[in-house]
C-alpha positions as a LaTeX table, in Angstrom:
\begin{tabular}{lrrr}
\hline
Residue & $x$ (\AA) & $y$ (\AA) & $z$ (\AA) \\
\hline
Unk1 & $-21.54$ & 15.57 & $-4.26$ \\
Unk2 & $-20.08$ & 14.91 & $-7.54$ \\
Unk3 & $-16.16$ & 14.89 & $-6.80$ \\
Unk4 & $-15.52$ & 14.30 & $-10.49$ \\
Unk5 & $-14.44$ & 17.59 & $-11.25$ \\
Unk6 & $-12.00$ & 18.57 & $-8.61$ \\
Unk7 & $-10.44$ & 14.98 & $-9.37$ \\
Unk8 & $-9.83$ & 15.82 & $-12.22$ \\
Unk9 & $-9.13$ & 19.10 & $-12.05$ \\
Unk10 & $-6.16$ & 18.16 & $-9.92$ \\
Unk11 & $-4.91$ & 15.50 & $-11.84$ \\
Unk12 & $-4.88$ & 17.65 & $-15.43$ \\
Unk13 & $-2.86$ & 20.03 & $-13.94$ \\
Unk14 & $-0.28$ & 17.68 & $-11.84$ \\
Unk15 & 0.30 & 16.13 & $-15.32$ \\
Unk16 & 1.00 & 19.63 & $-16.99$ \\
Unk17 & 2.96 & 20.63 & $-14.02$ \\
Unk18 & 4.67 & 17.98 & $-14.20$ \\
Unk19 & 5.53 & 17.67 & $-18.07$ \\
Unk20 & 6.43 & 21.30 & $-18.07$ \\
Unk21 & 9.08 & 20.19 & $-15.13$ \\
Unk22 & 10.10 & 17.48 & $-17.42$ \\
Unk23 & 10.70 & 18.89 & $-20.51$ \\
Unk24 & 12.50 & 21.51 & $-18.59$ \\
Unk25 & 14.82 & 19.52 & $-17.04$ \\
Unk26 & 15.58 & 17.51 & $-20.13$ \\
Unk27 & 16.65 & 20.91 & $-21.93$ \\
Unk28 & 18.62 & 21.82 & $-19.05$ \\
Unk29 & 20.48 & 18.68 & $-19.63$ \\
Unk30 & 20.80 & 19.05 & $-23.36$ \\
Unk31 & 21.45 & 22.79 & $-23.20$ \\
Unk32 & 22.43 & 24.47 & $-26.30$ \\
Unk33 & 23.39 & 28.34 & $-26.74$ \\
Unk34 & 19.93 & 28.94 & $-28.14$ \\
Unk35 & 18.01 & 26.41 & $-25.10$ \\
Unk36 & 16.69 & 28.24 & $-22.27$ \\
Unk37 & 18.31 & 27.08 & $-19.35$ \\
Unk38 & 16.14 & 26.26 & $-16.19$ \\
Unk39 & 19.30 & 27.44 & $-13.62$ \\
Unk40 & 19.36 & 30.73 & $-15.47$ \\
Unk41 & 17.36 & 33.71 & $-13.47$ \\
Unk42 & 13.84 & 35.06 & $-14.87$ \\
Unk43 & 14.37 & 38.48 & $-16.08$ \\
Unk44 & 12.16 & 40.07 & $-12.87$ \\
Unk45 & 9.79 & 37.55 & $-12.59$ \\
Unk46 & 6.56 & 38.88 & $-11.41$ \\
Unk47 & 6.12 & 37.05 & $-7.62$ \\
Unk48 & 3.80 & 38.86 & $-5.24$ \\
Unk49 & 3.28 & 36.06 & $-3.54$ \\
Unk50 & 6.11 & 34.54 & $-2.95$ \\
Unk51 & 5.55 & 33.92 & 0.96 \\
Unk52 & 2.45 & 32.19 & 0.25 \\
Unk53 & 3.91 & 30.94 & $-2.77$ \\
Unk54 & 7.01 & 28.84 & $-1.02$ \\
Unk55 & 4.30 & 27.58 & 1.37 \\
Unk56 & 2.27 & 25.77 & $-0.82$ \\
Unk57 & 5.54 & 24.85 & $-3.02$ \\
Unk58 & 7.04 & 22.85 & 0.25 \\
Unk59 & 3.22 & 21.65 & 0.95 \\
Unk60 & 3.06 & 20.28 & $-2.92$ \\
Unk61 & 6.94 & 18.80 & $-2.28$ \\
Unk62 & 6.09 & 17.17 & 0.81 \\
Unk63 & 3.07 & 15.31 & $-0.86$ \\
Unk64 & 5.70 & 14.35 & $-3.71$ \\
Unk65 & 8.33 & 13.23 & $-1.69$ \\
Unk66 & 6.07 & 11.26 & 0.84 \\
Unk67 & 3.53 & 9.56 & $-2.08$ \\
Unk68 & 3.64 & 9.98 & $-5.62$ \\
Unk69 & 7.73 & 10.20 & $-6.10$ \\
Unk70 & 7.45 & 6.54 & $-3.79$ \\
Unk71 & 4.55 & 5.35 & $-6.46$ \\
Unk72 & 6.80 & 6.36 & $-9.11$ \\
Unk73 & 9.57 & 4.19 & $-8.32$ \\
Unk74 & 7.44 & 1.34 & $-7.75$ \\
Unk75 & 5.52 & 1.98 & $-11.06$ \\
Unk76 & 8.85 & 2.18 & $-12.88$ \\
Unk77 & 10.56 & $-0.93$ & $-10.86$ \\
Unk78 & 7.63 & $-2.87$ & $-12.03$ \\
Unk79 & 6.99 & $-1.49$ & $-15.51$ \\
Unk80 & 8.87 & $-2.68$ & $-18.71$ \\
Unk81 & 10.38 & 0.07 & $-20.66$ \\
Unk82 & 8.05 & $-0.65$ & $-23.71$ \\
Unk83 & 4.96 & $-0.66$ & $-22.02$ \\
Unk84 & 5.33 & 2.51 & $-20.26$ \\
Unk85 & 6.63 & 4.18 & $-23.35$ \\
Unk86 & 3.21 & 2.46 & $-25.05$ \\
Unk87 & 1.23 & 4.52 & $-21.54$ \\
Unk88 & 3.49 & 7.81 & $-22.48$ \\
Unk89 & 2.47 & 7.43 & $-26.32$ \\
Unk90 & $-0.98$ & 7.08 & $-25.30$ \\
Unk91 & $-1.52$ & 9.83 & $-23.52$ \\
Unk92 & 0.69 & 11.92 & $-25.43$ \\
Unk93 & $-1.98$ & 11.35 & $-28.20$ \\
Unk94 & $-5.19$ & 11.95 & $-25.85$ \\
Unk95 & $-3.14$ & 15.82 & $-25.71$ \\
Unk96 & $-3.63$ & 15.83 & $-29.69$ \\
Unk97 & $-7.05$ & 17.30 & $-29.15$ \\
Unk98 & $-6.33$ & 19.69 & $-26.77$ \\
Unk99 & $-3.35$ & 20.73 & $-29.01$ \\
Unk100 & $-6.04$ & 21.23 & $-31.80$ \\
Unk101 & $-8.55$ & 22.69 & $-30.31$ \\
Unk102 & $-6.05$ & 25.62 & $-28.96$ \\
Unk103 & $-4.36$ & 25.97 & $-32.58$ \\
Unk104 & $-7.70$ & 26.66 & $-34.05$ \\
Unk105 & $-8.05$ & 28.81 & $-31.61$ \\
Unk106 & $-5.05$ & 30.70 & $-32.60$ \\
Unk107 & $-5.44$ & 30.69 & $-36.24$ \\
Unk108 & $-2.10$ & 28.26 & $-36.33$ \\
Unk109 & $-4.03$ & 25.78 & $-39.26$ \\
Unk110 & $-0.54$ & 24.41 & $-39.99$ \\
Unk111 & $-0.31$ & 23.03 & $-36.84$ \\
Unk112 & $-4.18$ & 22.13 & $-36.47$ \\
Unk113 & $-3.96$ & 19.90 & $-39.42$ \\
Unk114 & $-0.78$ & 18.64 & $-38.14$ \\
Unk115 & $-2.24$ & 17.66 & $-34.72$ \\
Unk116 & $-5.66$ & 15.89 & $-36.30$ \\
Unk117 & $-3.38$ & 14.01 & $-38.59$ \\
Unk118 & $-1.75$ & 12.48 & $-36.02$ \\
Unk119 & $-4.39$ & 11.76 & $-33.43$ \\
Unk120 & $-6.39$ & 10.10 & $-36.23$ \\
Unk121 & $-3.05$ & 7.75 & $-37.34$ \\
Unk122 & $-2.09$ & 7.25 & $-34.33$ \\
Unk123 & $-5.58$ & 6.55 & $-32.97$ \\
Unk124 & $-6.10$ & 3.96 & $-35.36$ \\
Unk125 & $-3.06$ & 2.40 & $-37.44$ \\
Unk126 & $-1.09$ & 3.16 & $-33.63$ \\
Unk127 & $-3.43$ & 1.33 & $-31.71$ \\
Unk128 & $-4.79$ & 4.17 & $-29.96$ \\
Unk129 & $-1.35$ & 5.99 & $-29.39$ \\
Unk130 & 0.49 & 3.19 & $-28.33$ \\
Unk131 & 2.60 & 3.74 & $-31.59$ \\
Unk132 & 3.78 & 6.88 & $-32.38$ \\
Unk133 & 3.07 & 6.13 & $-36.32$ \\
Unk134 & 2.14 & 9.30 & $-37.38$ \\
Unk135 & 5.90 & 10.67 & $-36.81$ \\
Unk136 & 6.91 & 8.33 & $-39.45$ \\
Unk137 & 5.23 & 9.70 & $-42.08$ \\
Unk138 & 6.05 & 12.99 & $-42.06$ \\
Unk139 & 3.93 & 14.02 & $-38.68$ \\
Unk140 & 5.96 & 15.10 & $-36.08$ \\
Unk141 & 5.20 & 15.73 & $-32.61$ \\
Unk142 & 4.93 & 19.48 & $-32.06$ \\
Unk143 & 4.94 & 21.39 & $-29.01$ \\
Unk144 & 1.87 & 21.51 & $-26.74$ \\
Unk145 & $-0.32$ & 24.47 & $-27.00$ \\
Unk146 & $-3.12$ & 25.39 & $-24.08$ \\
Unk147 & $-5.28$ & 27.71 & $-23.47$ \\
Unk148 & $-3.25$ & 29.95 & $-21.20$ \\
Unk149 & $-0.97$ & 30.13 & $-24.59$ \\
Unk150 & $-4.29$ & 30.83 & $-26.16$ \\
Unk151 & $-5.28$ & 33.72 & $-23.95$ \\
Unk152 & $-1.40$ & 35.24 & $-24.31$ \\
Unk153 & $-2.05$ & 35.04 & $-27.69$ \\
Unk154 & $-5.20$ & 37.01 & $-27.72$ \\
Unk155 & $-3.15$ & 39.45 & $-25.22$ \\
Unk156 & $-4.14$ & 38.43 & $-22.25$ \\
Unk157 & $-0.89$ & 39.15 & $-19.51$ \\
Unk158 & 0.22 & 36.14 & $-17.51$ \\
Unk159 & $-0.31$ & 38.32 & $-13.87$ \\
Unk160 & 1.41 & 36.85 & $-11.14$ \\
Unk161 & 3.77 & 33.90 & $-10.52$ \\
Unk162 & 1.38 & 31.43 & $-8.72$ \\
Unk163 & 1.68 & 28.28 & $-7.01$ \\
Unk164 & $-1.53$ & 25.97 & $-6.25$ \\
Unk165 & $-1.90$ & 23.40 & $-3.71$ \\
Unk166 & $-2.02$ & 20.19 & $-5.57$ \\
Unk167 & $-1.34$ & 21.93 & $-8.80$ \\
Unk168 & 1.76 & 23.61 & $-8.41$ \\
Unk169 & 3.47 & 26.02 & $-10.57$ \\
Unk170 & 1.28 & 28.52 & $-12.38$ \\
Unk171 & 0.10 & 32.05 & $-13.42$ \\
Unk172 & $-3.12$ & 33.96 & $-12.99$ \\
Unk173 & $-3.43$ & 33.49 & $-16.63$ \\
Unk174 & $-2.72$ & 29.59 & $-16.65$ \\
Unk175 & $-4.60$ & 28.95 & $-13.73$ \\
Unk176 & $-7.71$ & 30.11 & $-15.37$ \\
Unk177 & $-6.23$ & 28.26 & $-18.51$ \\
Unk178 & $-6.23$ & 24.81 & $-16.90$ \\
Unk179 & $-9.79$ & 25.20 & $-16.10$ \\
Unk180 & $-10.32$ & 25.46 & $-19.87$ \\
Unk181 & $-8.01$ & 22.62 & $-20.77$ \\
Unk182 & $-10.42$ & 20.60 & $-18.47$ \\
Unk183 & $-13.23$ & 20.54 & $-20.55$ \\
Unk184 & $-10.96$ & 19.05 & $-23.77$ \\
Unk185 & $-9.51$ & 16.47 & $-22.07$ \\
Unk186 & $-10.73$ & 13.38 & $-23.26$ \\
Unk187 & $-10.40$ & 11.02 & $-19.93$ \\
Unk188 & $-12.78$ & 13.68 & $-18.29$ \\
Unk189 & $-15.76$ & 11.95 & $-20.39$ \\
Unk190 & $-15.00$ & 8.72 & $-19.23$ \\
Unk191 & $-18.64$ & 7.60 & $-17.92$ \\
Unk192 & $-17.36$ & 4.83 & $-15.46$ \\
Unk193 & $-15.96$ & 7.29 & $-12.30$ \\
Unk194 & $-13.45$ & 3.93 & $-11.64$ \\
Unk195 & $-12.09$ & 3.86 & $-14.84$ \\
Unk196 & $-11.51$ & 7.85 & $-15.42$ \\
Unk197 & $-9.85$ & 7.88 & $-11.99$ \\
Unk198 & $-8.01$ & 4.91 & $-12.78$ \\
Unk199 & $-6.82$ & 6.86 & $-16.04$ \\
Unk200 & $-5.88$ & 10.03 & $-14.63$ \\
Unk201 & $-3.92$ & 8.52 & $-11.42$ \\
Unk202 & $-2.19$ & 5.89 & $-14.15$ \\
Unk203 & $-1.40$ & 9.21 & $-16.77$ \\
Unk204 & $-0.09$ & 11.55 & $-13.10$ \\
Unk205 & 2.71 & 8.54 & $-12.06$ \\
Unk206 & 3.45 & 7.60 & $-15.27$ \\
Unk207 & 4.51 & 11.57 & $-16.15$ \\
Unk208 & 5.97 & 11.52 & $-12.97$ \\
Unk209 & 8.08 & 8.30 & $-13.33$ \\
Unk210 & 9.89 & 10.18 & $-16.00$ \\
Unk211 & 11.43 & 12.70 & $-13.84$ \\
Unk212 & 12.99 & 10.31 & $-11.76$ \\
Unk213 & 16.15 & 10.92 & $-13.69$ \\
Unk214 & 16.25 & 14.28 & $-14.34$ \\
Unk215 & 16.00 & 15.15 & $-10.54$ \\
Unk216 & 19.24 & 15.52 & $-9.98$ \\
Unk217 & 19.90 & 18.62 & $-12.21$ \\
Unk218 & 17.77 & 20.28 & $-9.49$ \\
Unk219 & 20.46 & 22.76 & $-7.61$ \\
Unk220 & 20.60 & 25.91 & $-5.48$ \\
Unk221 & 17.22 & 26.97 & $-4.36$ \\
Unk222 & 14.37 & 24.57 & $-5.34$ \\
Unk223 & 11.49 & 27.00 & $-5.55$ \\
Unk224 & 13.36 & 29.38 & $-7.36$ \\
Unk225 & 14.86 & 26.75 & $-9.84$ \\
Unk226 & 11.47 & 25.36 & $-10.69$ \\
Unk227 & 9.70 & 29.01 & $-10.36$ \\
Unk228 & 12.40 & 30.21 & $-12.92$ \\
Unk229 & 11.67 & 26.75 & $-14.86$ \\
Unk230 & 8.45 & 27.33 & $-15.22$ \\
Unk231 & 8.19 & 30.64 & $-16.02$ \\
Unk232 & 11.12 & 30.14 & $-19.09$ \\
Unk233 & 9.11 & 27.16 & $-20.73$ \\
Unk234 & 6.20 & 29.08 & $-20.78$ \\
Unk235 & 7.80 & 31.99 & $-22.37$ \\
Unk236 & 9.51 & 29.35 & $-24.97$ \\
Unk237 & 6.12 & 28.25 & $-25.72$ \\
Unk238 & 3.88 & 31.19 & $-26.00$ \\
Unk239 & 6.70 & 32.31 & $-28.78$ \\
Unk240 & 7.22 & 29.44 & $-30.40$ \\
Unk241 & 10.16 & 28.58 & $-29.89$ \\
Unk242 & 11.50 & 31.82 & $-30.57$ \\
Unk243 & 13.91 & 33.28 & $-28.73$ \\
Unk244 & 16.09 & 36.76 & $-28.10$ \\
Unk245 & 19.55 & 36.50 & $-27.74$ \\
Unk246 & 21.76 & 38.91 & $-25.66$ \\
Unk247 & 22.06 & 41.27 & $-28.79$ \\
Unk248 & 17.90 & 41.69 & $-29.60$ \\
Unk249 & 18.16 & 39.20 & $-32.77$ \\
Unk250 & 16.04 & 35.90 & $-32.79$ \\
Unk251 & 16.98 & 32.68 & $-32.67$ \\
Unk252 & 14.87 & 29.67 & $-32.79$ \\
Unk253 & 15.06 & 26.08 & $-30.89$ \\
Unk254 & 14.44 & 23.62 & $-33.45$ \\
Unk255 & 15.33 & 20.50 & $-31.16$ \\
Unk256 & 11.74 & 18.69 & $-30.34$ \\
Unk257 & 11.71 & 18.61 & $-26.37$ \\
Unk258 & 10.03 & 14.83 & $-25.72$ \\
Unk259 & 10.21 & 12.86 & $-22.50$ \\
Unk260 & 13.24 & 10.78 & $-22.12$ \\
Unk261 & 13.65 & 7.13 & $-21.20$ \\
Unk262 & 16.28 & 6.16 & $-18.88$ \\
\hline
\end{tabular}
């Protein structure tokens, strides 16, 4: 049986789970009036689930605090600061096709010709990623876009709060979203199994070595702080960056969310 897949599979979305926790976290650190705030409460947030939902949220937790938060801190302890931001930068590129393919698929063409720019400078004058070059000349690093953005774009509602063994936080619409994402990622076509695994499980503590910092902005109820967390950043990002203040008018977040270095 060819494993590959579900490998996979598991470690695409523990890397978006986790760099949606991340940048999350960050902002709720460098809060602004016009940031979403991860503390703040969902406006309803749609949770049907929530009973099985908290189960598999203390499952996934367990399985963090237990093995990959532990790898983490060994992976950082042992990791110079420069060559773990060259790992972030690399990987942060590898997303640069994903990012296209979705903003084609959304008719954004500014930001389609932003992301090939960069994966191609970066790919090759950055040493594949390792230097973010392309943000130098006038390139910047844009949000992420996915397919579950793609699919609320093309009107497809988010259905119910979800969270997946393994996977963690999610929607109906993202879950089905992540199996899409899949297919773009470029570790997947790795032909040696030993190096793709090697890739993924390197990319999943790396991500997760970031938020070894930021944990401690966690408060009050942990399911509902990440739930609400989750649910925000996907709103910030399916708009844009666009947001409604208290009085209907829009305001937008121009401050680049990016992993931070302790």
């Amino acid at each position: 049986m060819n494993v590959k897949p579900l490998v996979f599979g598991i470690f695409l979305g523990l890397t978006s789970t986790l760099a949606s926790a991340q940048v999350s976290l960050n902002s709720e650190q460098e809060s602004t009036d016009t940031t979403f705030n991860a503390s703040f409460a969902v406006d309803e947030p749609y949770d049907p689930f929530e009973g099985f939902n908290r189960v598999m949220f203390g499952f996934n937790h367990h399985l963090d605090r237990f093995i990959l938060k532990p790898v983490a801190k060994g992976y950082r302890a042992v990791t110079p600061n420069r060559v773990e931001n060259g790992v972030t930068n690399v990987f942060s590129n590898l997303t640069e096709i994903r990012n296209l393919v979705n903003n084609i698929f959304q008719w954004k063409w500014k930001k389609a010709g932003n992301s090939t720019g960069r994966f191609l400078v970066n790919s090759t004058v950055g040493i594949v990623g390792i230097f973010d070059v392309a943000k130098n000349i006038g390139l910047p690093k844009l949000e992420g876009e996915d397919f579950g953005q793609t699919m609320a774009a093309w009107g497809v509602g988010q259905g119910p709060y979800l969270v997946l063994p393994l996977l963690g936080p999610s929607t109906v619409r993202d879950s089905v979203g992540t199996i899409a994402d899949f297919y773009v990622d470029p570790v997947v076509y790795i032909e040696d199994d030993d190096a793709a695994l090697a890739a993924g499980i390197l990319r999943t503590v790396n991500t997760r070595a970031q938020l070894l910092s930021a944990e401690e902005l966690v408060s009050g109820d942990r399911y509902a702080f990440f739930r609400n967390a989750y649910l925000q950043r996907r709103e910030y990002l399916i708009n844009d960056g666009k947001v409604e203040d208290e009085f209907g008018s829009e305001a937008e977040d121009l401050e680049d969310f990016e992993f931070q270095d302790e």
